[in-house]
N, C-alpha and C positions, 0 to 999 in steps of 0.2 A: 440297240444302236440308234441314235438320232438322224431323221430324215436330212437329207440335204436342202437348202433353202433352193427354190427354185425362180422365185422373182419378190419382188415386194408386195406388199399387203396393200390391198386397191384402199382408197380412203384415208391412208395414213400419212401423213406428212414425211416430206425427206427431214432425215435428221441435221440437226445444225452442225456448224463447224465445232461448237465445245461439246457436240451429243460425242461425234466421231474423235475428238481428242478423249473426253473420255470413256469409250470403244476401246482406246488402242493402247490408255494409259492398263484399263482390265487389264488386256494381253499381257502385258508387260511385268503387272504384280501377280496374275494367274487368277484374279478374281471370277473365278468361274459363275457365279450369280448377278453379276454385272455384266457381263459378255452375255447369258441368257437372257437377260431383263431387256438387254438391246436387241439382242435379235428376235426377241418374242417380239417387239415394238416396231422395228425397222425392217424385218427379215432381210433381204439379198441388198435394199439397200443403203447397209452398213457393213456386210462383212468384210470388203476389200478397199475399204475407205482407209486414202494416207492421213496420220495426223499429222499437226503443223513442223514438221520433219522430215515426212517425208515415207513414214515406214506404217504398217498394218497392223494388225493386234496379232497376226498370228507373227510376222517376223520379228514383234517385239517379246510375243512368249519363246518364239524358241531360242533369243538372243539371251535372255535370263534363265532358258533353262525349265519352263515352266510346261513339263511334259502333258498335263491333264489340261491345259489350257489347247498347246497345241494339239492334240486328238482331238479335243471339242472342236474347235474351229476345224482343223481339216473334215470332220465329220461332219458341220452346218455346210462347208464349200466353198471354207477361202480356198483360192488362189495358190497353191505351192511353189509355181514358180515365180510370183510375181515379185517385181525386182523390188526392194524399199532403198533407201537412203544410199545412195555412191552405188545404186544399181543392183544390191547384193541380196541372196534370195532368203527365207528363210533358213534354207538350207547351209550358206553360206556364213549366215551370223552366227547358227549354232555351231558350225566347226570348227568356227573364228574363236567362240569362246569356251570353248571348250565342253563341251554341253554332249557328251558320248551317247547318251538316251535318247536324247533330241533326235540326232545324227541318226541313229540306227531306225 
């Protein structure tokens, strides 16, 4: 199991606005090696970063369905309830589209 991120890594610079766009574009394709490459880099803060949208990497994995993305992310300590785009939670997008795995 992967530790949960507990704060950011002292010395490390915050990441940029296109670091965290693409953070959340990962989520979205389920790029599980880019999600780690960022949060090896950024730890906690990048995990609950919106991109220019509005939405997280993890409500965008489970909006597409990208189950190994989201267990990653829940396991580093995004946010589950945290609202993305017109307020809606991960959990929301994935039942919106249908995403039965996600859900459960």
């Amino acid at each position: 199991m992967v530790s949960p991120l507990k704060s950011a890594f002292p010395g490390n610079t915050p990441p940029t606005r296109e670091e965290i766009n693409e953070f959340c574009a990962a989520g979205k394709t389920g790029d599980l090696e880019k999600l780690k490459e960022s949060l090896d880099k950024f730890g906690a803060a990048i995990i609950n970063e919106r991109d220019h949208g509005g939405d997280t990497a993890l409500t965008w994995a489970a909006w597409t369905g990208k189950i190994d993305a989201v267990e990653f992310l829940l396991a580093r300590g995004a946010v589950l309830d945290a609202p993305g785009m017109h307020g809606k939670t991960a959990l929301i997008w994935a039942a919106q589209g249908g995403k039965k795995d996600v859900v459960a």
